[in-house]
Backbone as a chain_set.jsonl record, in Angstrom:
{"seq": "XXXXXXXXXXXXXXXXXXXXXXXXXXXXXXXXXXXXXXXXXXXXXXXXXXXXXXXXXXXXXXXXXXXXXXXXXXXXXXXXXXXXXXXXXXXXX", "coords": {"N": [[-2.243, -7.675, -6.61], [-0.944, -6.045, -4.804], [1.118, -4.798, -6.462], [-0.802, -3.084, -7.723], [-1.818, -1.916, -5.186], [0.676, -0.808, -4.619], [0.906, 1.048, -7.032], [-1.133, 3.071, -6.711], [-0.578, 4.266, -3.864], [1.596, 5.475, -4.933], [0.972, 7.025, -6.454], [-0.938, 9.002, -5.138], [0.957, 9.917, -3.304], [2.352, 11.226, -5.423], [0.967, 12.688, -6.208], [-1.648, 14.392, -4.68], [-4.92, 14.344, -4.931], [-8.384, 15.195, -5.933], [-8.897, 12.491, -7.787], [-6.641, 10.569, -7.48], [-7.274, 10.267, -4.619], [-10.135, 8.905, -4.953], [-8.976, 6.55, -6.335], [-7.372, 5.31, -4.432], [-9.72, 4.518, -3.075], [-11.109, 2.866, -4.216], [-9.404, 0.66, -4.519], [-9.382, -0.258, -1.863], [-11.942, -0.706, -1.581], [-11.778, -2.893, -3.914], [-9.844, -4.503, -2.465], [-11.018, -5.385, 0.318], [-13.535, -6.284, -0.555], [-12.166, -8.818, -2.24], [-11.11, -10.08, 0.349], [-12.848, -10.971, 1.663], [-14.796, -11.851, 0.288], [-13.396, -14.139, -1.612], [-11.02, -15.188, 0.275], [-12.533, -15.96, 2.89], [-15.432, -16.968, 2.58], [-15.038, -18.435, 0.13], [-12.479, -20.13, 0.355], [-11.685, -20.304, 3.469], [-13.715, -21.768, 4.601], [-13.109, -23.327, 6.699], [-12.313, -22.444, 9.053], [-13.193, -21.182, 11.999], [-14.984, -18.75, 12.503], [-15.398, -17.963, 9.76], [-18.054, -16.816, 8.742], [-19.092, -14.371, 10.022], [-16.65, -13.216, 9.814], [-16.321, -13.078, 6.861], [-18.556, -11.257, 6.354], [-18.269, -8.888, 7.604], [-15.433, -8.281, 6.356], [-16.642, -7.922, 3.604], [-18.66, -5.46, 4.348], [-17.159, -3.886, 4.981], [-16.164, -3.648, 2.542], [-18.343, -2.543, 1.296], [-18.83, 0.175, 2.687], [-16.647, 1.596, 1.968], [-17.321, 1.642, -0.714], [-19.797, 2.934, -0.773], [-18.625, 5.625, 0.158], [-16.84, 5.877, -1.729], [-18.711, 6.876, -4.184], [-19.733, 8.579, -2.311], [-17.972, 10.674, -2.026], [-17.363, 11.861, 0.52], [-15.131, 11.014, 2.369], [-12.069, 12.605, 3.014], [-8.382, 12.184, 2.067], [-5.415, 13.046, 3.181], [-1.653, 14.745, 3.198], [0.423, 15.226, 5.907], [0.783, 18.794, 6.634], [3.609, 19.591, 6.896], [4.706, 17.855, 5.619], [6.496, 14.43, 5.252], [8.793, 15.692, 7.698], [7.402, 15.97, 9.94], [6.743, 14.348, 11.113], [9.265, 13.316, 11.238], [11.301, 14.559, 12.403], [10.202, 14.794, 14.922], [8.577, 17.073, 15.54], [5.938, 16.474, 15.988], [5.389, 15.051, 18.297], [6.105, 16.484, 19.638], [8.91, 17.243, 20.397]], "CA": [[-2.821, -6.804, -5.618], [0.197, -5.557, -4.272], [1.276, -3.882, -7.166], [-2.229, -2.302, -7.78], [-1.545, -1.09, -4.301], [2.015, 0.542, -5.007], [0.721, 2.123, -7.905], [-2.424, 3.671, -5.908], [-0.271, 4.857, -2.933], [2.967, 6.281, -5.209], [0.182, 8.182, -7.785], [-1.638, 9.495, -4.236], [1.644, 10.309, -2.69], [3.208, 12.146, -5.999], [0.211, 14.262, -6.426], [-2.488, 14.092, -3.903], [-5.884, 14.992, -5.319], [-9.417, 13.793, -5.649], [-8.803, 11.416, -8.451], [-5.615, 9.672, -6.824], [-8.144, 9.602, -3.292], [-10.747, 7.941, -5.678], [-8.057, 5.216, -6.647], [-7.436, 4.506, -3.295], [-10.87, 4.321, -1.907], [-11.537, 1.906, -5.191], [-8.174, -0.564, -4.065], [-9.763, -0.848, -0.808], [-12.961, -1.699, -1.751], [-11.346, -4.618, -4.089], [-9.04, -5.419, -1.165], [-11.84, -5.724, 1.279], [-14.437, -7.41, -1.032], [-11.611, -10.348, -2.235], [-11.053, -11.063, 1.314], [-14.208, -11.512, 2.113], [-15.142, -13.546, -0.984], [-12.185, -15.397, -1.855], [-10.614, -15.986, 1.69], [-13.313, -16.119, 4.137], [-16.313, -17.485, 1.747], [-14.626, -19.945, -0.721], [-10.978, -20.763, 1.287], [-12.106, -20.212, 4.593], [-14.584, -22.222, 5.463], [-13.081, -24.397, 8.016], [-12.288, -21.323, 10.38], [-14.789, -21.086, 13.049], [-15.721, -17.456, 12.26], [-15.601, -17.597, 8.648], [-19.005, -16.499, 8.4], [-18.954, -13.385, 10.473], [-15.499, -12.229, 9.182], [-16.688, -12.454, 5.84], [-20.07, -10.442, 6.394], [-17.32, -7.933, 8.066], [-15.034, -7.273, 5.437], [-17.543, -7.838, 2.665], [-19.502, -4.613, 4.892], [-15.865, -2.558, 4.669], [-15.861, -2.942, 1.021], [-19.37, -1.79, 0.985], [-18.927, 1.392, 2.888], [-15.875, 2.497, 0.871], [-17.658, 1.467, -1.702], [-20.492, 4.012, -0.646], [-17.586, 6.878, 0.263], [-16.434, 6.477, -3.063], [-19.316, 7.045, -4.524], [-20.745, 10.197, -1.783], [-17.006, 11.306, -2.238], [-17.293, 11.949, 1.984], [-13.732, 11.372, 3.323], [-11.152, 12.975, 2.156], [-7.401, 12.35, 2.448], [-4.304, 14.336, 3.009], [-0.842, 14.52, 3.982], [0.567, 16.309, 6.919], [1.254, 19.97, 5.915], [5.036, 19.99, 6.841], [5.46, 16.649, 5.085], [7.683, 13.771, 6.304], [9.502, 16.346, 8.401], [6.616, 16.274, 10.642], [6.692, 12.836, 11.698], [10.435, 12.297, 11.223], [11.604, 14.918, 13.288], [9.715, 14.898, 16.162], [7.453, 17.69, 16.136], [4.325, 15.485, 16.194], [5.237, 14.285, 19.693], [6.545, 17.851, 21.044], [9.595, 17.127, 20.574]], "C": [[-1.762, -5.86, -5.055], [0.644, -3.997, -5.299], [0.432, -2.679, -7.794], [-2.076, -1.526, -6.777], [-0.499, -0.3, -3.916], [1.463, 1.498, -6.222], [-0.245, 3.281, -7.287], [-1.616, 4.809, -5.317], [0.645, 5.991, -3.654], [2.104, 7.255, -6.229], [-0.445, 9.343, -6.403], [0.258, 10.418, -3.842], [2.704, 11.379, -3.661], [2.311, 13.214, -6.24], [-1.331, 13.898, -5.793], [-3.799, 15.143, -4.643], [-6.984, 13.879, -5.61], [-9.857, 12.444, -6.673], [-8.302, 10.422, -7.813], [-6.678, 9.271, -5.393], [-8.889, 8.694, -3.996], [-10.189, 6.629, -5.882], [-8.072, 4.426, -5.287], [-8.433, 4.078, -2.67], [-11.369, 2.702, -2.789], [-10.553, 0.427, -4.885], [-8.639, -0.75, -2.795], [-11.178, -1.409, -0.811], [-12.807, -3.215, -2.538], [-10.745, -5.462, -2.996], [-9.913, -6.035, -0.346], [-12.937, -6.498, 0.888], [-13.904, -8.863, -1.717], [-10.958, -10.689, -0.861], [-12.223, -11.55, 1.59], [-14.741, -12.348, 1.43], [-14.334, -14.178, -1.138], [-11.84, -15.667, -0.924], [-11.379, -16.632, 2.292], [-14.636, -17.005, 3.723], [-15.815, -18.71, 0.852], [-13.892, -20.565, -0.065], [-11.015, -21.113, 2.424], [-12.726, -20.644, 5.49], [-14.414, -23.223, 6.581], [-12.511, -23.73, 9.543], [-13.544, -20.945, 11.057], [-15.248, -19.692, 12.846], [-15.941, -17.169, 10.935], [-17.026, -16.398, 8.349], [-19.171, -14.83, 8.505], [-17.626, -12.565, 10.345], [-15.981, -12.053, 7.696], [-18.046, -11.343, 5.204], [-18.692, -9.262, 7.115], [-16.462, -6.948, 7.212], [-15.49, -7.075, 4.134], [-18.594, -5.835, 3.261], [-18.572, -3.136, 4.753], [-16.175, -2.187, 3.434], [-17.274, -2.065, 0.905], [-19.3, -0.362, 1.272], [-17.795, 2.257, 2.455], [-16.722, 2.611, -0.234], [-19.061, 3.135, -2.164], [-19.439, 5.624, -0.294], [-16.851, 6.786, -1.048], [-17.03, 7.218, -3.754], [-20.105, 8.751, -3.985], [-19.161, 10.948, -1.684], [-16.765, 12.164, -0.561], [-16.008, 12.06, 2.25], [-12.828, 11.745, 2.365], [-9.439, 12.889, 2.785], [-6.214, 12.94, 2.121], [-3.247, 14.291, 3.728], [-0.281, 15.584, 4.598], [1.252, 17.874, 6.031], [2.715, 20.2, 5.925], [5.263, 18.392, 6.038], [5.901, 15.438, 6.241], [8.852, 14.477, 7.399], [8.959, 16.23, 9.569], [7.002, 15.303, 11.444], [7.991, 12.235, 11.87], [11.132, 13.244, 12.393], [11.631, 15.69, 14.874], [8.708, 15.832, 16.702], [6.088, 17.144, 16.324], [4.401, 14.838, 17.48], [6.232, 15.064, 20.625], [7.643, 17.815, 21.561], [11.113, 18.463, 20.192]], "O": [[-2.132, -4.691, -4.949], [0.562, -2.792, -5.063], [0.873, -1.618, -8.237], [-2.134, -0.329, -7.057], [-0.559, 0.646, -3.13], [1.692, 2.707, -6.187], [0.077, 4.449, -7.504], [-1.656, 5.955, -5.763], [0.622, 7.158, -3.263], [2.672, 8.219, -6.744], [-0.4, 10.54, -6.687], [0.472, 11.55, -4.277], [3.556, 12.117, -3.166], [2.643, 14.382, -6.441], [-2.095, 13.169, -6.426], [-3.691, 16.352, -4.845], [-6.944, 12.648, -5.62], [-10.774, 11.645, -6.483], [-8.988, 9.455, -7.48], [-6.858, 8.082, -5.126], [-8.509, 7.533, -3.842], [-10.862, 5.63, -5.627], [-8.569, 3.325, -5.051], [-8.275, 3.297, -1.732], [-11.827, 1.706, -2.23], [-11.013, -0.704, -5.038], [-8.135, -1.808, -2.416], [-11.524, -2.397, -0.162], [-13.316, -4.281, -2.191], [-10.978, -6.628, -2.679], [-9.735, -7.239, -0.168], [-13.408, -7.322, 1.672], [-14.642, -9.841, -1.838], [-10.197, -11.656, -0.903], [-12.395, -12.761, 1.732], [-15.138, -13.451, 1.803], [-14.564, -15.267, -0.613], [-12.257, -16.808, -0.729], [-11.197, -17.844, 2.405], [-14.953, -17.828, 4.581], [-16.275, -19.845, 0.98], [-14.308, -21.66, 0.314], [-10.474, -22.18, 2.714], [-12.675, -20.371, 6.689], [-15.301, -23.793, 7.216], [-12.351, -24.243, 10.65], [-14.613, -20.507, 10.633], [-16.409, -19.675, 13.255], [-16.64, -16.182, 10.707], [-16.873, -15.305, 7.803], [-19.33, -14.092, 7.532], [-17.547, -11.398, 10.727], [-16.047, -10.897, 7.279], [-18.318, -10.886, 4.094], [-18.241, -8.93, 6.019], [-16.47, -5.719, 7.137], [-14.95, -6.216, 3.437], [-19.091, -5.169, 2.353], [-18.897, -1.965, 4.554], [-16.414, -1.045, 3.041], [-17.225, -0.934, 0.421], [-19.618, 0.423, 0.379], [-17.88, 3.483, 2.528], [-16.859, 3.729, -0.73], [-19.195, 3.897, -3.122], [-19.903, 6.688, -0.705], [-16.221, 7.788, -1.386], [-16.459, 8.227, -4.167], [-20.668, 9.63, -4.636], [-19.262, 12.039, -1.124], [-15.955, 13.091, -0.546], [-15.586, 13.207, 2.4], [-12.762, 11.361, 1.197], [-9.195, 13.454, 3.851], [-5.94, 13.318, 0.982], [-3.396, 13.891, 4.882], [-0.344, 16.721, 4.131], [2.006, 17.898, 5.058], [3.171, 20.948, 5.059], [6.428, 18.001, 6.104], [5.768, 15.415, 7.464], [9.73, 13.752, 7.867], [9.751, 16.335, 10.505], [7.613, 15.528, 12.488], [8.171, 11.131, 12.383], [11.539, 12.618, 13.372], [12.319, 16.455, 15.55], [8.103, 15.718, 17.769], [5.255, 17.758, 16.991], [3.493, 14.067, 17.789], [6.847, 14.766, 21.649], [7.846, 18.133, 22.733], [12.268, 18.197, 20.525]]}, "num_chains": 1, "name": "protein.A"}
């Protein structure tokens, strides 16, 4: 999983477009539908909320699952880059 999720982020982050978004929206719907089934549903069951965490992030994966599919959100990184965020103009500095 991990590595599924470095490859995602470093393909998004070397060339941002709506394939690479696709990838990612697709790694969060696996992410969010094996917690919910494998943790919270099979592993889980002796946590007092199991039930209602796994109807939760079983409901995430679904609605990526539907924004993958209606291609709705779209993501993007700041227009000045890491400059933005590293040297302070994002907090008017």
């Amino acid at each position: 999983m991990y590595l599924l999720g470095w490859i995602g982020l470093a393909a998004f982050l070397r060339k941002p477009s709506a394939s690479t978004e696709r990838l990612v929206k697709a790694y969060f719907v696996l992410c969010f539908g094996w917690i919910g089934i494998v943790f919270f549903t099979v592993f889980g069951q002796q946590l007092p909320a199991h039930v209602a965490q796994s109807v939760l992030f079983l409901s995430l994966a679904a609605l990526f699952g539907v924004d993958l599919a209606a291609g709705a959100t779209r993501y993007a990184l700041p227009a000045a880059g890491w400059r933005r965020i590293t040297c302070g103009s994002a907090w008017g500095w």
